[in-house]
N, CA and C atoms of all chains as a GROMACS GRO file, in nm:
protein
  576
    1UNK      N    1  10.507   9.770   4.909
    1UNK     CA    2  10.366   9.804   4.931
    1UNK      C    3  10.298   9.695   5.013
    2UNK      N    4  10.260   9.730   5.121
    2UNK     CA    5  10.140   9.637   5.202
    2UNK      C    6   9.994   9.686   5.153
    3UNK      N    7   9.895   9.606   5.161
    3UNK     CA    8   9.788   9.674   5.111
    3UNK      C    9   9.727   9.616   5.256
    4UNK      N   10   9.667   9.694   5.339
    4UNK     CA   11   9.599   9.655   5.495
    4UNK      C   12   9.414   9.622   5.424
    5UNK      N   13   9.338   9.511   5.450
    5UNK     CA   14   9.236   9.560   5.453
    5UNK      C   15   9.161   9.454   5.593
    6UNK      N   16   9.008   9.508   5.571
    6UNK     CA   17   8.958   9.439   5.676
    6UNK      C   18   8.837   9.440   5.643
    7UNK      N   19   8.760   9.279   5.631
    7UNK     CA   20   8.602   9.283   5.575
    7UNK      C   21   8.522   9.269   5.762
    8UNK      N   22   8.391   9.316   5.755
    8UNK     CA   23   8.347   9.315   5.873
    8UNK      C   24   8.226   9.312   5.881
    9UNK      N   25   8.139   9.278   5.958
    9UNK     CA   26   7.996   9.366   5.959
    9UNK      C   27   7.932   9.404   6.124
   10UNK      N   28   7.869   9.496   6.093
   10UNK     CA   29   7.864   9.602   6.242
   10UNK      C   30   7.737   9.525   6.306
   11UNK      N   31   7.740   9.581   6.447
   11UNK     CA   32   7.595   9.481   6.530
   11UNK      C   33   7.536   9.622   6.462
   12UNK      N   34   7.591   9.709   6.433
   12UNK     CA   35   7.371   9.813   6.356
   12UNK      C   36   7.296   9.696   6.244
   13UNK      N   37   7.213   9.762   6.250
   13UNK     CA   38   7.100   9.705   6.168
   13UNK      C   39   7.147   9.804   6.001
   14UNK      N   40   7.122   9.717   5.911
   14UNK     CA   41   7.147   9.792   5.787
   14UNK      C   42   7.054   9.887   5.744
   15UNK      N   43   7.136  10.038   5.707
   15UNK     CA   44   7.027  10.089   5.697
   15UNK      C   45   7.052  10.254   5.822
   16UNK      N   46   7.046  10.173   5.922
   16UNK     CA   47   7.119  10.282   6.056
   16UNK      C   48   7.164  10.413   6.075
   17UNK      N   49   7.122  10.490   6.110
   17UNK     CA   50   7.182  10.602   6.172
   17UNK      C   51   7.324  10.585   6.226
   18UNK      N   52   7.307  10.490   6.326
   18UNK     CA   53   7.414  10.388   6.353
   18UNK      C   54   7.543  10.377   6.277
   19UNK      N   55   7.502  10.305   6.130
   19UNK     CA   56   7.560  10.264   6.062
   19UNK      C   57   7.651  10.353   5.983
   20UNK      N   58   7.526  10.431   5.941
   20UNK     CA   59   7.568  10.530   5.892
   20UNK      C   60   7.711  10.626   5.965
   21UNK      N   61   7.683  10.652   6.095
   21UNK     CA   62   7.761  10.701   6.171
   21UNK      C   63   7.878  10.634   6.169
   22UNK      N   64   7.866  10.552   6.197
   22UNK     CA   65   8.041  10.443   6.191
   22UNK      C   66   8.139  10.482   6.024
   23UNK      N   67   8.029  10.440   5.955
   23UNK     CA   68   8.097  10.421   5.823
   23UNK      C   69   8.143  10.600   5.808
   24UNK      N   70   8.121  10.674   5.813
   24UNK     CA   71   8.105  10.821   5.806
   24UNK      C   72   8.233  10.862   5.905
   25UNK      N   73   8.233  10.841   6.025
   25UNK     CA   74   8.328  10.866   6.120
   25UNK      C   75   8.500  10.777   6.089
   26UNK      N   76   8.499  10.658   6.008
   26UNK     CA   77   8.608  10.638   5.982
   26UNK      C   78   8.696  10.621   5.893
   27UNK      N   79   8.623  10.795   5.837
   27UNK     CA   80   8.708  10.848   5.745
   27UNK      C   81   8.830  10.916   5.884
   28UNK      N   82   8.804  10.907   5.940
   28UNK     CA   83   8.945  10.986   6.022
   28UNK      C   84   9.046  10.874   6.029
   29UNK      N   85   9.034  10.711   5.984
   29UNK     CA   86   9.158  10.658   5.978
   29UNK      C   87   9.243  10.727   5.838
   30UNK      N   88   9.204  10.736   5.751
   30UNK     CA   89   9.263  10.838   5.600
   30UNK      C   90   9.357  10.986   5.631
   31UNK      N   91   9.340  11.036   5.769
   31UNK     CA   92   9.418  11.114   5.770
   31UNK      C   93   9.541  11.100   5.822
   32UNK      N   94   9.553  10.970   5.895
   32UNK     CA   95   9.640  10.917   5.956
   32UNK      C   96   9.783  10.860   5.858
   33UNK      N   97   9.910  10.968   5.939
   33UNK     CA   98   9.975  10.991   5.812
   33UNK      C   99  10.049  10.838   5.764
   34UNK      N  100  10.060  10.835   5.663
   34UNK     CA  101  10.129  10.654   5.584
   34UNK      C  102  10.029  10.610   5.505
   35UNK      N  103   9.882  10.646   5.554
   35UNK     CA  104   9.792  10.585   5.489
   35UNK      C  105   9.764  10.654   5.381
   36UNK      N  106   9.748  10.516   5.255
   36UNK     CA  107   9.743  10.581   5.083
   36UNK      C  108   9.648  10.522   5.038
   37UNK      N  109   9.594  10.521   4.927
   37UNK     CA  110   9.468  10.474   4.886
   37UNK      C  111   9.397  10.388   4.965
   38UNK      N  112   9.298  10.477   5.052
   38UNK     CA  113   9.227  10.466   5.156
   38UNK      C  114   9.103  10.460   5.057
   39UNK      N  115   8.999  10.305   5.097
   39UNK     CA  116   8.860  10.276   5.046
   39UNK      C  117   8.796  10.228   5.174
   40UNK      N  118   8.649  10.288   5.128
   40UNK     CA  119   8.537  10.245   5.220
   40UNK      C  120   8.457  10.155   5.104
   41UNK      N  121   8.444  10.027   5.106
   41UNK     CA  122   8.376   9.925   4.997
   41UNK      C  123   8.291   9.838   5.099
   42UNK      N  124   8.190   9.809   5.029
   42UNK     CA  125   8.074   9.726   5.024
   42UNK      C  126   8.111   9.581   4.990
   43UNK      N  127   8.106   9.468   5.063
   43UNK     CA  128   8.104   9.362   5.068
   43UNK      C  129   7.936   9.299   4.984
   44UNK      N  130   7.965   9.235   4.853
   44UNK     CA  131   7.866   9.198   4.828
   44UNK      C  132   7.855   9.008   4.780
   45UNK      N  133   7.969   8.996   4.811
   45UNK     CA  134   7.940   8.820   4.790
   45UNK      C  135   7.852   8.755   4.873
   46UNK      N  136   7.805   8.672   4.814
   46UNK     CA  137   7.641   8.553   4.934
   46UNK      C  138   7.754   8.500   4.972
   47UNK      N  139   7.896   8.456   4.970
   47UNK     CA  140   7.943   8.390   4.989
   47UNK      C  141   8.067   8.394   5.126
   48UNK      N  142   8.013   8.485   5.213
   48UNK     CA  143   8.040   8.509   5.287
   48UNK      C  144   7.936   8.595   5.412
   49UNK      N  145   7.938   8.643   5.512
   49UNK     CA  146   7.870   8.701   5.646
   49UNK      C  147   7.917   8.824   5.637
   50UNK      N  148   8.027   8.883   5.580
   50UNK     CA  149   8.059   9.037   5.598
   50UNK      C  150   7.944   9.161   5.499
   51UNK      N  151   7.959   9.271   5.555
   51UNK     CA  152   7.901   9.329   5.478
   51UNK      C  153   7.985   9.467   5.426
   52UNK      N  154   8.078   9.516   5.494
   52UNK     CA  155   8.154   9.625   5.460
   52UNK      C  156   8.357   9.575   5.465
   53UNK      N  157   8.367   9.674   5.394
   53UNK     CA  158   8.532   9.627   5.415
   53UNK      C  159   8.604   9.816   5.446
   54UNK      N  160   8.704   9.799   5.456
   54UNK     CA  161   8.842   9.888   5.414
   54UNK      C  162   8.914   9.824   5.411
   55UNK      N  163   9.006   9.930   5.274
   55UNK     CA  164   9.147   9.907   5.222
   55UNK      C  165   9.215  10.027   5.239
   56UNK      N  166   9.405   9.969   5.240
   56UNK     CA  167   9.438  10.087   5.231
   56UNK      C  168   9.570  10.045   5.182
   57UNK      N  169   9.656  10.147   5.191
   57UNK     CA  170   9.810  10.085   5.105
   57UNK      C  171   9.902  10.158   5.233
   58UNK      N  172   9.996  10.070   5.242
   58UNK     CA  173  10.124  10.157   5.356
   58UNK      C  174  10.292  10.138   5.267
   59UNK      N  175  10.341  10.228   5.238
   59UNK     CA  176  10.466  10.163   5.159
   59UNK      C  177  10.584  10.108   5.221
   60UNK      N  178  10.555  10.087   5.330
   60UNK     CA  179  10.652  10.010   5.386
   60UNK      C  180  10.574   9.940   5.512
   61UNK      N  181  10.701   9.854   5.656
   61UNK     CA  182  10.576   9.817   5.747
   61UNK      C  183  10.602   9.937   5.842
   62UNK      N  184  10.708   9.958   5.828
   62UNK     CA  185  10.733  10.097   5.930
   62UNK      C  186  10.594  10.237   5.946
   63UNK      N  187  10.569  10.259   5.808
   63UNK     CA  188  10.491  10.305   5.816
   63UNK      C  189  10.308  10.230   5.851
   64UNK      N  190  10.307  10.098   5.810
   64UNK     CA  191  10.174  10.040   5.853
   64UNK      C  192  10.197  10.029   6.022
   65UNK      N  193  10.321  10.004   6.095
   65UNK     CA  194  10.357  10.016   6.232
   65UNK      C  195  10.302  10.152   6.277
   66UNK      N  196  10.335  10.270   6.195
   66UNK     CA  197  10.349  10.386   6.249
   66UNK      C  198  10.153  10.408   6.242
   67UNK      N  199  10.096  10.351   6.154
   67UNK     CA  200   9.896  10.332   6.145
   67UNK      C  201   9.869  10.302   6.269
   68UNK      N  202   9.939  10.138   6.308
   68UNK     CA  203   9.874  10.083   6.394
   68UNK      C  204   9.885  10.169   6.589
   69UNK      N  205   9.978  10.224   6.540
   69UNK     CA  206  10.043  10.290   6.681
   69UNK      C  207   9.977  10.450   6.707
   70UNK      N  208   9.931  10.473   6.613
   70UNK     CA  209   9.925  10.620   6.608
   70UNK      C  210   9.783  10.617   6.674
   71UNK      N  211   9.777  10.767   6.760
   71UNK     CA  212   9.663  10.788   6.884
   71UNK      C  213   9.514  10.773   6.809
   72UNK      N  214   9.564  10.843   6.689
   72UNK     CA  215   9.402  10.869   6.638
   72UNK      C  216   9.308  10.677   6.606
   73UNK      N  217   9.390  10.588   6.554
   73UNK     CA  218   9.378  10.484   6.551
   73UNK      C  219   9.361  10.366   6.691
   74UNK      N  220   9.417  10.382   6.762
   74UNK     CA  221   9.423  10.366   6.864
   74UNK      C  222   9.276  10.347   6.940
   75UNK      N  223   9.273  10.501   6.942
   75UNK     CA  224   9.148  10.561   6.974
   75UNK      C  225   9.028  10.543   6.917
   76UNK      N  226   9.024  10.501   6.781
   76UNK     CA  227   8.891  10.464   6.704
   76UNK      C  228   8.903  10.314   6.748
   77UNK      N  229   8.999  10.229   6.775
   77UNK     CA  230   8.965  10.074   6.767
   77UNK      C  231   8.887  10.090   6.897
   78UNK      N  232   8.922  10.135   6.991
   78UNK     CA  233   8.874  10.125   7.107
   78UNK      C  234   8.734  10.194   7.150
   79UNK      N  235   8.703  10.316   7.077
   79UNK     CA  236   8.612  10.347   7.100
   79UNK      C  237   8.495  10.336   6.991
   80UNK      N  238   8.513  10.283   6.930
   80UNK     CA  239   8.418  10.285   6.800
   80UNK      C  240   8.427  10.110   6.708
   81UNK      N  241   8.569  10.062   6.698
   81UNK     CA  242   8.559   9.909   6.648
   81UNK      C  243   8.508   9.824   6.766
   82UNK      N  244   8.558   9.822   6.854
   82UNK     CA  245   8.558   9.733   6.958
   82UNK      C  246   8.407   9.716   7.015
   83UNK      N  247   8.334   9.855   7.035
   83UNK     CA  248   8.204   9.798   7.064
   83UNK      C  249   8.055   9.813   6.927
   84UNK      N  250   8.149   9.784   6.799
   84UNK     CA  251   8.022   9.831   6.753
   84UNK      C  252   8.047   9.720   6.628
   85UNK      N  253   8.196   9.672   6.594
   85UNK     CA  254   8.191   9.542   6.519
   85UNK      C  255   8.162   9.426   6.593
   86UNK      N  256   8.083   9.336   6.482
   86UNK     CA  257   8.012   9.205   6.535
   86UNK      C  258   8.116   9.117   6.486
   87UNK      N  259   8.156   9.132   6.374
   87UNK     CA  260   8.292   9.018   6.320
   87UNK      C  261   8.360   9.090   6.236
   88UNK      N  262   8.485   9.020   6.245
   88UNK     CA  263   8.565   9.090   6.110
   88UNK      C  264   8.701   9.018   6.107
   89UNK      N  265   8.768   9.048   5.989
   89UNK     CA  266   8.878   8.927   5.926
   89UNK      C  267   8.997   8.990   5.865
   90UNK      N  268   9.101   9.035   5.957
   90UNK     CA  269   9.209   9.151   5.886
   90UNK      C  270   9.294   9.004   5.755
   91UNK      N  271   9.304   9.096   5.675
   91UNK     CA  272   9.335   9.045   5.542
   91UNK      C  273   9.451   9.148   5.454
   92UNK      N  274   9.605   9.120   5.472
   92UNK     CA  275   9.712   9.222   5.434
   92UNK      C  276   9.772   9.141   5.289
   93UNK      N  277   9.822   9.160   5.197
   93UNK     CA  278   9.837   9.133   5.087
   93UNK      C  279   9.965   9.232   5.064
   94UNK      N  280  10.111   9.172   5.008
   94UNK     CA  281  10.211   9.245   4.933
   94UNK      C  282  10.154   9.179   4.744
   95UNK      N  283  10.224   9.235   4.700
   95UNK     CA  284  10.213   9.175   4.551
   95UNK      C  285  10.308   9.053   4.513
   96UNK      N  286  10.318   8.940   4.447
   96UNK     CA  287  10.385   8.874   4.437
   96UNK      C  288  10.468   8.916   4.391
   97UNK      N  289   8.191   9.929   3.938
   97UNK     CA  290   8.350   9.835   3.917
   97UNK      C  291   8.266   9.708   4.068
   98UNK      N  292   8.264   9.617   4.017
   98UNK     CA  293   8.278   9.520   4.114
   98UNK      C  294   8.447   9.434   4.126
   99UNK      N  295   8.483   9.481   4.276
   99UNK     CA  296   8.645   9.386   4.269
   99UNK      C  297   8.602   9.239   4.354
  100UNK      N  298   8.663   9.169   4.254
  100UNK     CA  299   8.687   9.033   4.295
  100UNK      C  300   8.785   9.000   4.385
  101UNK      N  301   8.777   8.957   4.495
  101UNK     CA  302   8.901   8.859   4.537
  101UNK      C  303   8.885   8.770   4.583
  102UNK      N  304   9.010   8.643   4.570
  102UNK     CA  305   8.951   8.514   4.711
  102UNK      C  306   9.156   8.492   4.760
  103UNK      N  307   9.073   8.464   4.851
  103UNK     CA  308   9.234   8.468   4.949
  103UNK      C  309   9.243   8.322   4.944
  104UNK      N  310   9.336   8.225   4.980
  104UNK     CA  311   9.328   8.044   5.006
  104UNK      C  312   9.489   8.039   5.046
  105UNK      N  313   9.482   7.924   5.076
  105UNK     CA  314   9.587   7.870   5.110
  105UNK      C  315   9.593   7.717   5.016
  106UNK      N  316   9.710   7.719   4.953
  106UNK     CA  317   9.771   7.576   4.903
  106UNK      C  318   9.778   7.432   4.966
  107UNK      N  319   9.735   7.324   4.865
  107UNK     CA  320   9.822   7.188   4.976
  107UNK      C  321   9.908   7.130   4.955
  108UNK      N  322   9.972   7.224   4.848
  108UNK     CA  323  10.103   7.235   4.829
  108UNK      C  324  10.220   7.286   4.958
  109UNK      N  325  10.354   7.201   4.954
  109UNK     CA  326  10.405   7.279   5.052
  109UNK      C  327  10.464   7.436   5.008
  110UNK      N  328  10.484   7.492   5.089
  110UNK     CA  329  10.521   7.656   5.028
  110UNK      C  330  10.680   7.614   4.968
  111UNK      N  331  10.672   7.712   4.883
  111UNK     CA  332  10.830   7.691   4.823
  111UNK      C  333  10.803   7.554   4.694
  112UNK      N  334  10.731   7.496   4.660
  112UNK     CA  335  10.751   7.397   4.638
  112UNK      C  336  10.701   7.398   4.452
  113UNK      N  337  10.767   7.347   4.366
  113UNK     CA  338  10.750   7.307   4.198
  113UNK      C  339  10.615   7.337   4.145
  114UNK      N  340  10.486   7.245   4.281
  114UNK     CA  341  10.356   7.248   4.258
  114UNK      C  342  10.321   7.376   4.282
  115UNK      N  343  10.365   7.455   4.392
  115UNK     CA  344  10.269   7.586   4.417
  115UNK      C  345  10.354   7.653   4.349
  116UNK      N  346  10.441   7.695   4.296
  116UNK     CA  347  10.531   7.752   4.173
  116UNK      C  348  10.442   7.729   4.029
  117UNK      N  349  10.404   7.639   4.004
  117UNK     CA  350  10.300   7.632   3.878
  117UNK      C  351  10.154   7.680   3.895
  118UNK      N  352  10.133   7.631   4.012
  118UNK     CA  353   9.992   7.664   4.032
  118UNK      C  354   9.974   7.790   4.025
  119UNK      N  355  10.051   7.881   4.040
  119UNK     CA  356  10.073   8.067   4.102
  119UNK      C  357  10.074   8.097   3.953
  120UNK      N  358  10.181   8.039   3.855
  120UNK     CA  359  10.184   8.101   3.726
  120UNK      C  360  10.125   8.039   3.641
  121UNK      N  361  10.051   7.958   3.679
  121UNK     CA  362   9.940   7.897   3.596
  121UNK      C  363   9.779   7.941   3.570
  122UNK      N  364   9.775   8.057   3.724
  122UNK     CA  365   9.663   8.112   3.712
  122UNK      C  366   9.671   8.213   3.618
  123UNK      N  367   9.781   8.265   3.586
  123UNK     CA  368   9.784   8.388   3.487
  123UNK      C  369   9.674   8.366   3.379
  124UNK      N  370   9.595   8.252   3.337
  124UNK     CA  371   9.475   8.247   3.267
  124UNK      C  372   9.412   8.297   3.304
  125UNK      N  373   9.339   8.348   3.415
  125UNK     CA  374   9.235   8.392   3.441
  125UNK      C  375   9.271   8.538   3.408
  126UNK      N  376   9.375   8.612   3.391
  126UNK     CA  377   9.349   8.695   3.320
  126UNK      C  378   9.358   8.794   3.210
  127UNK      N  379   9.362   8.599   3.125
  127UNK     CA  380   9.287   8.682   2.976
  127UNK      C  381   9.180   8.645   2.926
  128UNK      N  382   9.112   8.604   3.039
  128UNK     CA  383   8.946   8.644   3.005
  128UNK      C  384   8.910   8.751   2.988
  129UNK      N  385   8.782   8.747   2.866
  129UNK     CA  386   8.719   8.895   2.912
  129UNK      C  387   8.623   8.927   2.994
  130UNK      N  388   8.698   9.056   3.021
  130UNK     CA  389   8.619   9.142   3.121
  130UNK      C  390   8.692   9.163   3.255
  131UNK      N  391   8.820   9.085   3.256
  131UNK     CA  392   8.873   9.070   3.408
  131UNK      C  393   9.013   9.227   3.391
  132UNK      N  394   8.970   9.307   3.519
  132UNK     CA  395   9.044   9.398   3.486
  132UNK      C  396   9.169   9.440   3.606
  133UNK      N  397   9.283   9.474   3.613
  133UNK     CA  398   9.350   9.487   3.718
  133UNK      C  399   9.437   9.392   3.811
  134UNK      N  400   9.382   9.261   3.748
  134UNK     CA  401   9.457   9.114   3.797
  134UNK      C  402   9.579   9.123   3.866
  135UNK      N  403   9.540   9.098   3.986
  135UNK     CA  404   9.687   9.119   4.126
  135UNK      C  405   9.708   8.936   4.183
  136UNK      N  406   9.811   8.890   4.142
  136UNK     CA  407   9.838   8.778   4.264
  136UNK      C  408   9.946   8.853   4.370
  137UNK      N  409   9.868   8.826   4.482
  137UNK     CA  410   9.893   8.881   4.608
  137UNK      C  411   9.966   8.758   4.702
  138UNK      N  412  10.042   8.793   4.772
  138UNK     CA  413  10.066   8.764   4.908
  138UNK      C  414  10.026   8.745   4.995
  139UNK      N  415   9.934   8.689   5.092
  139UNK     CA  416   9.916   8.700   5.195
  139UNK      C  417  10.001   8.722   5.333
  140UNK      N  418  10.024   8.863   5.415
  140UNK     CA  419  10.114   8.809   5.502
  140UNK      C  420  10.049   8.866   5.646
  141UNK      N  421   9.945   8.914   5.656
  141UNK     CA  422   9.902   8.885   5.784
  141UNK      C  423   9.886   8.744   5.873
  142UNK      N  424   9.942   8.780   6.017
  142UNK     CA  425   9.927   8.661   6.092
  142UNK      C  426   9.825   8.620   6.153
  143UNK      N  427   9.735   8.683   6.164
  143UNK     CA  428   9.587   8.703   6.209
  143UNK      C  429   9.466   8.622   6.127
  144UNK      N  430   9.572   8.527   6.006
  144UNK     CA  431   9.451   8.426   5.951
  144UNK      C  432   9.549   8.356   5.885
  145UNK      N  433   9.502   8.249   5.839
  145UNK     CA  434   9.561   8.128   5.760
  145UNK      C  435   9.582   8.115   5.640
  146UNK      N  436   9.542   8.231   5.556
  146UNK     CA  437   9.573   8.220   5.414
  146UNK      C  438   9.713   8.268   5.372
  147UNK      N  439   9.700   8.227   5.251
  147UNK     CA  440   9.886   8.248   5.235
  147UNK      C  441   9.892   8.325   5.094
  148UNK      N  442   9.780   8.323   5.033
  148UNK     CA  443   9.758   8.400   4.873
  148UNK      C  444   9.686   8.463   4.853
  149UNK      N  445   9.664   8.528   4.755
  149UNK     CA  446   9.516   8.584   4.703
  149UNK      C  447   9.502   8.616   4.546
  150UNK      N  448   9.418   8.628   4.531
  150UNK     CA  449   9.410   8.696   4.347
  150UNK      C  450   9.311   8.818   4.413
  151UNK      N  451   9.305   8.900   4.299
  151UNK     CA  452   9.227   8.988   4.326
  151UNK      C  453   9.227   9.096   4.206
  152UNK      N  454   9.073   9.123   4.106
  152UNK     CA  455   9.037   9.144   3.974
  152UNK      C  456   8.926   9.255   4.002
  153UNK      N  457   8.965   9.370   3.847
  153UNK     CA  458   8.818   9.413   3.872
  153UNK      C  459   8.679   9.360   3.774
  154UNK      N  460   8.575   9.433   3.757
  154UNK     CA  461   8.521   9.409   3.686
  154UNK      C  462   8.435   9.545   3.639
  155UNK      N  463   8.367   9.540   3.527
  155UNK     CA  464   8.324   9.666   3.502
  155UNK      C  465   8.195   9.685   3.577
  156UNK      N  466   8.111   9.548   3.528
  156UNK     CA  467   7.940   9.547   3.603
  156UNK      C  468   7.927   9.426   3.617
  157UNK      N  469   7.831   9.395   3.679
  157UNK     CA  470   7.766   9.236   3.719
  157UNK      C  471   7.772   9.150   3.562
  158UNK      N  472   7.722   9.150   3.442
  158UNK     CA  473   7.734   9.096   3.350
  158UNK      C  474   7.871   9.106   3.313
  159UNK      N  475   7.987   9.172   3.282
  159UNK     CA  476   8.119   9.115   3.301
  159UNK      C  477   8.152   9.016   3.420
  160UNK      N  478   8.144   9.032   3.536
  160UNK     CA  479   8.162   8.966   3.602
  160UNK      C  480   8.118   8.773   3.619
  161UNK      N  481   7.957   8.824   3.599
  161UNK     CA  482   7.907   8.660   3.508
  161UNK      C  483   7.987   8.613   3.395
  162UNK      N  484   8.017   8.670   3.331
  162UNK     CA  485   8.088   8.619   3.146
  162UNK      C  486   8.244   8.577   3.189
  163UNK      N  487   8.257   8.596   3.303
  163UNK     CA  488   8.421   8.531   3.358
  163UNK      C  489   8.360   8.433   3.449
  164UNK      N  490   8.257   8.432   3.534
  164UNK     CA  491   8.183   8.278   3.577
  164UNK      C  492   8.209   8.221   3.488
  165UNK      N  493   8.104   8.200   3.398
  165UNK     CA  494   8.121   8.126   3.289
  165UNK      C  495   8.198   8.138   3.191
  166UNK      N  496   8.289   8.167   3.188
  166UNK     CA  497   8.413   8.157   3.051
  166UNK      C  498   8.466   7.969   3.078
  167UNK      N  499   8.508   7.951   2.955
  167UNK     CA  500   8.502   7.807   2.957
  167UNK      C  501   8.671   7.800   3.091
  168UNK      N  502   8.733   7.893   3.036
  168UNK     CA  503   8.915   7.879   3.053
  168UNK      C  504   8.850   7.905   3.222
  169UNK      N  505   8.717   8.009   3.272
  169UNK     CA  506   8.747   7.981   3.425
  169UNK      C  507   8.703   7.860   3.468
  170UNK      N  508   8.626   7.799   3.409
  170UNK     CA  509   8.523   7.673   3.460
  170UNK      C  510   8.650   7.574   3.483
  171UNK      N  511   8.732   7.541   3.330
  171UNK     CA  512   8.842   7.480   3.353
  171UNK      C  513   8.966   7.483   3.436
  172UNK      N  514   9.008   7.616   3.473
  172UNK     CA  515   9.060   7.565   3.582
  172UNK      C  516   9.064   7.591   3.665
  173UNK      N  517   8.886   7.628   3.755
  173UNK     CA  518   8.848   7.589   3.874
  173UNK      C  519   8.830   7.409   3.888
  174UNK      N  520   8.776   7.377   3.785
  174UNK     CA  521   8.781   7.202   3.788
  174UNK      C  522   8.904   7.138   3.785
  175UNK      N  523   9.002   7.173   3.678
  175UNK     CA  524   9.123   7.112   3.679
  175UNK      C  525   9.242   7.180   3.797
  176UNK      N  526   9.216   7.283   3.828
  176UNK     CA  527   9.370   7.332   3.942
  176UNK      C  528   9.291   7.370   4.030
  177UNK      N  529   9.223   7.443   4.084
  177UNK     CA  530   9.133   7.540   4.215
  177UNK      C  531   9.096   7.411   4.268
  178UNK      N  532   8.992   7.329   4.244
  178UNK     CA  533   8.958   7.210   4.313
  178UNK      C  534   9.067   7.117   4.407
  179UNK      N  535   9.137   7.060   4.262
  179UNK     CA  536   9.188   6.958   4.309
  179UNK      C  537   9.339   7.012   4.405
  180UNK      N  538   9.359   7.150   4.379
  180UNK     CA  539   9.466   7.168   4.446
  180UNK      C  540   9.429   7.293   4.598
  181UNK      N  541   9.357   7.367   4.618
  181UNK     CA  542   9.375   7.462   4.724
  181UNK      C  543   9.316   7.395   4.843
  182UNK      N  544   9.378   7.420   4.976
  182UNK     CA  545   9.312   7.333   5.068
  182UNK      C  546   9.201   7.428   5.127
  183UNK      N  547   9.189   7.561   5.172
  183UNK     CA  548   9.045   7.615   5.191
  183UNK      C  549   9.069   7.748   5.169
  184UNK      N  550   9.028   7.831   5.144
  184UNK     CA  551   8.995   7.951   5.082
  184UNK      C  552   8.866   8.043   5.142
  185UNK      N  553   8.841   8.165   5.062
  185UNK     CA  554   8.747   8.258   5.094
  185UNK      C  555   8.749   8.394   5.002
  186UNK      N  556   8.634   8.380   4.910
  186UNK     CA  557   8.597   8.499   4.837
  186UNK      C  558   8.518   8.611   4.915
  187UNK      N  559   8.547   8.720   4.850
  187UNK     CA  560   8.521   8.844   4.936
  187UNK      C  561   8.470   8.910   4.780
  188UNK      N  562   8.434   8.988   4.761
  188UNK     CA  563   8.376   9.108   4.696
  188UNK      C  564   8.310   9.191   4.696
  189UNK      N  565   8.339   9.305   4.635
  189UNK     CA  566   8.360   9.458   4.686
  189UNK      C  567   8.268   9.541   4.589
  190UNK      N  568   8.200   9.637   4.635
  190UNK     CA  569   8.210   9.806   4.561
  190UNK      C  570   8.251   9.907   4.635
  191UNK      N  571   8.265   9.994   4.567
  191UNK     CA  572   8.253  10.125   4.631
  191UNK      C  573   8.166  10.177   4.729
  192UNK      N  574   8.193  10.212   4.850
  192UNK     CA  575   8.046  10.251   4.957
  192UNK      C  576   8.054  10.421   4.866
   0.00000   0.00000   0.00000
């Protein structure tokens, strides 16, 4: 098990149509086949700058390979991460 | 459910007696109460510098305080977390 996640926060303003839209639209990484317990979570520590995260689980890397490669993904980093995240911090975890 | 995690890296060398205790030494933290789901993780993305993680749930904000303050976490954030991790980063989560 890999568990993929990624904390981030968007240039919208909180609150957003914007925002809203992003967070809403990438539910289409979840259909993307390998991907398993797929979360949209709220970043709430002071102890950090992020404000949103996703998680997800891939059971092997073949299949987290087969996430990162696949069109639909592809296609959202580029058209939707790339100009609309302000920062973010990929963070992958196996279990000890 | 608020989930806890903090990712860090050791200054211990990897492989080594010290970070071998330190890893199964945290198993205290969870038998506090209130800590639910307790994962020591892996870190193996290359895209950042951490090399571990823990990662807990909690039921609500007042569980979550009552493991702040539990004496066994105070102790060994003072006695092992301090004196041993070289830098780190807590993240925490809800549900969007």
């Amino acid at each position: 098990m890999i568990r993929h996640t990624v904390v981030f926060r968007l240039k919208h303003p909180k609150g957003s149509a914007e925002e809203k839209a992003f967070l809403a639209d990438a539910d289409v990484l979840k259909t993307i086949p390998g991907v398993e317990k797929f979360e949209k979570l709220r970043q709430v520590s002071a102890k950090n700058g992020y404000a949103y995260g996703f998680s997800m689980e891939f059971a092997d890397a073949a299949a987290y390979q087969g996430y990162n490669d696949h069109p639909e993904h592809v296609r959202f980093v580029k058209e939707r991460w790339v100009p609309e995240v302000e920062e973010f911090l990929e963070i992958d975890y196996e279990r000890l």
